[in-house]
Backbone as a ProteinNet text record, in pm:
[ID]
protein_1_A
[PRIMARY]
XXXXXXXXXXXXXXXXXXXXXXXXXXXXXXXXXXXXXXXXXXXXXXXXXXXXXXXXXXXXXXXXXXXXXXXXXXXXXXXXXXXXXXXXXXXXXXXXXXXXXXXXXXXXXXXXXXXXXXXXXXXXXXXXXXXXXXXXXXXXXXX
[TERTIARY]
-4193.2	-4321.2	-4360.6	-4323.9	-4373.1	-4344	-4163.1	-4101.6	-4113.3	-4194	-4264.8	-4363.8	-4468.9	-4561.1	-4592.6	-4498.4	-4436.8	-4525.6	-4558.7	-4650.9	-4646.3	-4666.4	-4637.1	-4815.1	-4891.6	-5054.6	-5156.8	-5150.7	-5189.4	-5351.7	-5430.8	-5529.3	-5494.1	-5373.8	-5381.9	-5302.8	-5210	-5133.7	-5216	-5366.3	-5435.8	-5472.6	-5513.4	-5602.8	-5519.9	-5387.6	-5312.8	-5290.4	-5279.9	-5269.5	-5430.8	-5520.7	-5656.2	-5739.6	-5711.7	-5798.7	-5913	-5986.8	-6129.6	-6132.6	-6168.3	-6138.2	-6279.5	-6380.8	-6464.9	-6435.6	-6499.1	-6496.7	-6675.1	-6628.9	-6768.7	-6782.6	-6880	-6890.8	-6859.2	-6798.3	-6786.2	-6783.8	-6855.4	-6886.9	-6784.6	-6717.7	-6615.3	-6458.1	-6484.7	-6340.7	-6304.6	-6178.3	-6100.3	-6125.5	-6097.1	-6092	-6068.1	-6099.6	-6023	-6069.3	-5978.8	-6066	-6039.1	-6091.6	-6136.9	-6127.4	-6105	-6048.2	-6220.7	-6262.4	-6390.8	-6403.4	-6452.9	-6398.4	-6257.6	-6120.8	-6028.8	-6011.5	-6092.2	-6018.2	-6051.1	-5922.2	-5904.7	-6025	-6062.4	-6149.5	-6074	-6101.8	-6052.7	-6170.2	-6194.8	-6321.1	-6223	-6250.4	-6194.3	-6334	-6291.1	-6399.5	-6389.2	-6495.7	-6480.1	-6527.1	-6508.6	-6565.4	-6404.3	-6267.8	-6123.2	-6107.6	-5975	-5935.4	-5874.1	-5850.6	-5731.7	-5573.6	-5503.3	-5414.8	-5422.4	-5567.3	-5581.8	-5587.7	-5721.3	-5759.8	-5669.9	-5550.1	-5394.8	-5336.3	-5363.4	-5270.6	-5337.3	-5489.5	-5554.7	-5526.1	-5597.3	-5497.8	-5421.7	-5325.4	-5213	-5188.7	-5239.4	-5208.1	-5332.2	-5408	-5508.2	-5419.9	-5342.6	-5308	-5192.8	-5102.2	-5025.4	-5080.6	-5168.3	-5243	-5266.9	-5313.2	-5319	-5175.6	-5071.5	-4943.2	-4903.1	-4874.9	-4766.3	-4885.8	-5015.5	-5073.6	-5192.5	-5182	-5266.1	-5351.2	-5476.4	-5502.4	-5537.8	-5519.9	-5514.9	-5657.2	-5725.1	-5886.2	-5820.4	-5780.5	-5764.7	-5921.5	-6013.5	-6138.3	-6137.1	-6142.4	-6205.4	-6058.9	-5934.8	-5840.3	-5851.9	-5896.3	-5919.4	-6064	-6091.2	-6236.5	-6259	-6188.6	-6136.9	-6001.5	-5906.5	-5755.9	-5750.6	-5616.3	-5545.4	-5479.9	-5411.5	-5288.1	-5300.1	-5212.4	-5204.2	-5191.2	-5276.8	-5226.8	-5181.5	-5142.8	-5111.3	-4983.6	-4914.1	-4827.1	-4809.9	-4974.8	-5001.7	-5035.7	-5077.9	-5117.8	-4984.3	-4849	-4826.1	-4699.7	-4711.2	-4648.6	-4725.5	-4854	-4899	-4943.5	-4913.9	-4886.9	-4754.8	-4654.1	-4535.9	-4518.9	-4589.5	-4596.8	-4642.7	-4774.2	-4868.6	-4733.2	-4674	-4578.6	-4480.6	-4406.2	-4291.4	-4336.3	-4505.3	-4533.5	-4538.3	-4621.7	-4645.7	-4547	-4424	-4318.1	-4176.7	-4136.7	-3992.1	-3884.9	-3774.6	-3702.1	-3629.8	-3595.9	-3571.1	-3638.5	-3799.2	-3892.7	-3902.4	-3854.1	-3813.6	-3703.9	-3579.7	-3441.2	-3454	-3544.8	-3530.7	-3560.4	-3672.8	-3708.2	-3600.2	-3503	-3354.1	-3298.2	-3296.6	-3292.3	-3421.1	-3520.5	-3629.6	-3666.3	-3751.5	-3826.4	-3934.4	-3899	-4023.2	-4191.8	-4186.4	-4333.7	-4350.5	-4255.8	-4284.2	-4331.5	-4221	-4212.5	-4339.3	-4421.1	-4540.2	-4660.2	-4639.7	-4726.2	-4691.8	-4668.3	-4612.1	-4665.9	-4647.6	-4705.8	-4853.1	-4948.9	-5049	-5064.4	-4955.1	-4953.4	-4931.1	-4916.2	-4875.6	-4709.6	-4684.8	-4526.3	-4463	-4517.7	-4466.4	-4450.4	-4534.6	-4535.7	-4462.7	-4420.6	-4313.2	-4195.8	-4150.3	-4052.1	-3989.3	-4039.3	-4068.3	-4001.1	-4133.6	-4033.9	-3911.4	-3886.1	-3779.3	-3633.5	-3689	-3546.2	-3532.9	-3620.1	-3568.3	-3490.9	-3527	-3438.9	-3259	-3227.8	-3098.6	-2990.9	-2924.5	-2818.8	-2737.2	-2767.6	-2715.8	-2539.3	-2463.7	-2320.9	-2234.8	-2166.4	-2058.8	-1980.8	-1995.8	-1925.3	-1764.7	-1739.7	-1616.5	-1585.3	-1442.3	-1402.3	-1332	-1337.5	-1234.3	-1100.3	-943.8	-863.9	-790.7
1232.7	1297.1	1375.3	1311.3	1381.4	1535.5	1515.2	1621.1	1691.8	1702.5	1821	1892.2	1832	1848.2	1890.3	1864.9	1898.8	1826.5	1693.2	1613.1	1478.2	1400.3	1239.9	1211.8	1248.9	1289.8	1238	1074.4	1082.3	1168.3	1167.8	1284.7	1351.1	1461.4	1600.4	1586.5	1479	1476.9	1422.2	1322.1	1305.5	1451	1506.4	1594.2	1723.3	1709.7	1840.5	1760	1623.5	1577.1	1560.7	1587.3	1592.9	1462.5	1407.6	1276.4	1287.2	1272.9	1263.8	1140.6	1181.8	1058.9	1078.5	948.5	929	869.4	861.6	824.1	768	633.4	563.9	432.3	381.2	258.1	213.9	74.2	-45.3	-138	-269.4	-357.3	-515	-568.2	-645.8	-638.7	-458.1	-390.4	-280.1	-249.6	-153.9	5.3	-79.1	66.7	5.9	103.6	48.6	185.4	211.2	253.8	264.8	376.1	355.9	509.1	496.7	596.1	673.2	709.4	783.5	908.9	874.8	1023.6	1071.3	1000.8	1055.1	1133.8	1085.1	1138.3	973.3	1050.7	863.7	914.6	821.7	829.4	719.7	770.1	627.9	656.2	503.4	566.2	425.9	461.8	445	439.6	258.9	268	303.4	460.8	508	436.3	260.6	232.7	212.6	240.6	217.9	315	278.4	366.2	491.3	659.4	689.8	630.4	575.4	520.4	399.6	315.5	240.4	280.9	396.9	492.6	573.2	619.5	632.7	573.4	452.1	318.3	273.8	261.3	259.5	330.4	461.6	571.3	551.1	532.7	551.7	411.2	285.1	219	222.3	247.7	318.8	378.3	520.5	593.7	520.1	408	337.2	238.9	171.1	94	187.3	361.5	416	475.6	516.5	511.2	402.5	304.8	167.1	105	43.9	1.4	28.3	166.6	250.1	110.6	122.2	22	-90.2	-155.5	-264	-306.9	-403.9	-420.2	-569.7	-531.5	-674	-736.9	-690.3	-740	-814.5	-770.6	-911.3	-1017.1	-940.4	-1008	-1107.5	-1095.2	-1193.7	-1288.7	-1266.5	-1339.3	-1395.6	-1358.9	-1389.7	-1462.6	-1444.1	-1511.7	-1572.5	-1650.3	-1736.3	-1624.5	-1489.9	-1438	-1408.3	-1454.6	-1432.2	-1232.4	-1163.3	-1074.4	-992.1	-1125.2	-1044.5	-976.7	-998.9	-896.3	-736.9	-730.1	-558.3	-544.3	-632.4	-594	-524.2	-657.3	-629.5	-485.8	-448.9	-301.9	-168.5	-217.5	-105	-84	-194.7	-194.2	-89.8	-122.9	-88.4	49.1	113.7	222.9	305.1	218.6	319	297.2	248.1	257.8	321.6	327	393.6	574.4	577.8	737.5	803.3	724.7	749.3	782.3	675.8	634.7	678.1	773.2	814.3	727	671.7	619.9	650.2	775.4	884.8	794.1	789.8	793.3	639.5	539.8	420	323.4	453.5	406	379.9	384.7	354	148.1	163.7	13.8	-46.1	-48.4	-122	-194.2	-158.6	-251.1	-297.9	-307.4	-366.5	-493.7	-520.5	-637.1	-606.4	-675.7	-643.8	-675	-728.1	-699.6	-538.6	-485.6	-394.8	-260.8	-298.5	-239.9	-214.1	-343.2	-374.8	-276.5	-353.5	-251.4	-125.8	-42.7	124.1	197.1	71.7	99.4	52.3	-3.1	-77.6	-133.9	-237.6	-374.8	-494.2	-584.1	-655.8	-717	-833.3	-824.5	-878.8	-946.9	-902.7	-765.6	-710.7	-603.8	-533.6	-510.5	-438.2	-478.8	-592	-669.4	-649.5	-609	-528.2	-364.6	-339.8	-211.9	-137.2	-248.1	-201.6	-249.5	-370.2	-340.5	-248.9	-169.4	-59.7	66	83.3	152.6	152.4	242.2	220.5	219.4	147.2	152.7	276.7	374.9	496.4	473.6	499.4	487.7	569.2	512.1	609.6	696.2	836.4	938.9	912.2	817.5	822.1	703.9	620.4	511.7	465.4	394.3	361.4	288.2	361	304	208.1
3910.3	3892.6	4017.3	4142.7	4261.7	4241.7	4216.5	4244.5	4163.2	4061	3978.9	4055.6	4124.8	4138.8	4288.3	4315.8	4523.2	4553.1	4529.1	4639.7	4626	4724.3	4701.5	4713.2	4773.9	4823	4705.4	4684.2	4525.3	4507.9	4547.9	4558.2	4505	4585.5	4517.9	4371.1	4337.3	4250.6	4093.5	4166.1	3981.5	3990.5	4093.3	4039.7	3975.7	4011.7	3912.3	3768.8	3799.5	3603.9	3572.3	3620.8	3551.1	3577.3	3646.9	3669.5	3759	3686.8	3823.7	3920.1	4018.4	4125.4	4207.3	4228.1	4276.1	4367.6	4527.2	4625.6	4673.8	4644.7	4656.1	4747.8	4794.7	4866.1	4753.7	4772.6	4627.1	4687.3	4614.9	4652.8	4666.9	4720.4	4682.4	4606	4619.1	4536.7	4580.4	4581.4	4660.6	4601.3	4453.1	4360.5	4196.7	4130.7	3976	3893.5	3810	3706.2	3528	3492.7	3340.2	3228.6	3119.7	3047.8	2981.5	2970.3	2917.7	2871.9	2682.7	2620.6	2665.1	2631.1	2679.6	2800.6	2933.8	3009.6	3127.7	3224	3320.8	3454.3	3492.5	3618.5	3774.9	3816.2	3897.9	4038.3	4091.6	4157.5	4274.3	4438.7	4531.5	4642.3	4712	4810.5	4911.9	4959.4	5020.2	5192.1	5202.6	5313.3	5381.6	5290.6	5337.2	5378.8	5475.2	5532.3	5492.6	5533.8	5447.2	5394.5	5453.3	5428.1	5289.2	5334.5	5191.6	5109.3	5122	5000.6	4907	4980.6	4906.8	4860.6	4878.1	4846.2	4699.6	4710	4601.2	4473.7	4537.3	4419.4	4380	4425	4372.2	4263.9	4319.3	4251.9	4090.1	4103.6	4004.5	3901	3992.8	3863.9	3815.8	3887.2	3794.5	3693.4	3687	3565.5	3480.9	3464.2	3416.8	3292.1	3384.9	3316.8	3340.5	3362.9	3318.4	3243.3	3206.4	3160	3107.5	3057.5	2953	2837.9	2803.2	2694.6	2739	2861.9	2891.4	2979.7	2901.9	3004.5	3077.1	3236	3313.6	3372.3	3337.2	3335.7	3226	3080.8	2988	2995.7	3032.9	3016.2	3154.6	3234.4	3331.2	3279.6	3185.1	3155.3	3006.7	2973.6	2823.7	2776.6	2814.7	2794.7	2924.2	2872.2	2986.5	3017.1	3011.6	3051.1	3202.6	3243.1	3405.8	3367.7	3484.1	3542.7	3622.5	3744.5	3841.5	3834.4	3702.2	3689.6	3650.2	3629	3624.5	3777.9	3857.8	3973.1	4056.2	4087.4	4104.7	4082.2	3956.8	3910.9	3990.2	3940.4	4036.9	4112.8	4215.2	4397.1	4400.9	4341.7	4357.2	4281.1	4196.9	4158.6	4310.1	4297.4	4440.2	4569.8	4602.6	4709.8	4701.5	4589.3	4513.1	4531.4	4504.2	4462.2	4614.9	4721.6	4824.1	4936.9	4997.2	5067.9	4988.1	5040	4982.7	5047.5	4973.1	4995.2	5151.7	5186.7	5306.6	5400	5386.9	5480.9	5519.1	5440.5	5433	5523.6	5510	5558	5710.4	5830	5913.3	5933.2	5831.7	5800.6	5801.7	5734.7	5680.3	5794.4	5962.1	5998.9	6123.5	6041.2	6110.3	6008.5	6069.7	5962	5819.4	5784.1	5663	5720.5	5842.1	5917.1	5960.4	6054.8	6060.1	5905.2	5831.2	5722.8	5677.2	5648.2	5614.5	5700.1	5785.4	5889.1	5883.5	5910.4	5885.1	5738.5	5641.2	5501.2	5447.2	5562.3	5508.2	5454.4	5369.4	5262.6	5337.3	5238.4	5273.6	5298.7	5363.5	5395.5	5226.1	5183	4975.9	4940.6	4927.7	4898.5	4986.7	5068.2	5164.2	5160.9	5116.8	5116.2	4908	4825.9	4695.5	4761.2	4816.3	4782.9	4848.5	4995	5096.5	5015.1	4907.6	4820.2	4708.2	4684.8	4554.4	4694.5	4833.9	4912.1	4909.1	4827	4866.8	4985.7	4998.3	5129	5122.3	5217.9	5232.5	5262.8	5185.5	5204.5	5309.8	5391.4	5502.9	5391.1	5454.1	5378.7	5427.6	5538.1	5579.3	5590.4	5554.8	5571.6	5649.8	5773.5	5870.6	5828.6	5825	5767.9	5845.3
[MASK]
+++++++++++++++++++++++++++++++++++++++++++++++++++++++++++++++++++++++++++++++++++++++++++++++++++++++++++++++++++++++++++++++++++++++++++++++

């Protein structure tokens, strides 16, 4: 998707697929949002940092595409279904959209603290997505 759109910048990238994005104080929440009259909103607290505030986004617009339909509000208040498994998809969407694999490969031999740190998550969440990085292969083999 980036590479349609020439940007990893989730900002500029809802706003070329049409998403309105509010930037607001919020009270006890990072960000979330919601589909209205067919179109998505996602609203982001503007007391984070930029780096969070990207992180947010981004993970916003993944509940949006990986979990279109889905209210984890009544579903957290209504069912037993655990969901921190939408959470964590779209942590890993928002990291996946943001951090190019490229921009990654120096991590590979650092720690997943540093990793973490460099990416503003946490060391789970850094430790998630430093393995979808692939191991860059020697073009040459010592015989």
């Amino acid at each position: 998707m980036s590479r349609r759109y020439e940007t990893r910048d989730p900002f500029r990238l809802a706003d070329e697929l049409g998403f309105i994005v509010v930037s607001v104080p919020l009270v006890d929440m990072r960000g979330f949002q919601q589909r209205v009259k067919r179109r998505n909103i996602i609203y982001v607290n503007s007391d984070l940092d930029a780096q969070q505030q990207d992180l947010v986004c981004g993970h916003e617009m993944g509940h949006c595409f990986l979990h279109r339909g889905l209210n984890r509000i009544f579903m957290n208040l209504n069912t037993q279904f655990v969901t921190q498994r939408f959470e964590n998809e779209a942590n890993l969407f928002s990291l996946e959209l943001i951090y190019t694999d490229e921009e990654l490969l120096p991590f590979l031999n650092r720690s997943f603290t540093e990793a973490a740190a460099y990416m503003g998550v946490s060391v789970q969440l850094a430790t998630w997505r430093m393995q979808t990085v692939p191991i860059p292969q020697d073009e040459y083999y010592a015989c």
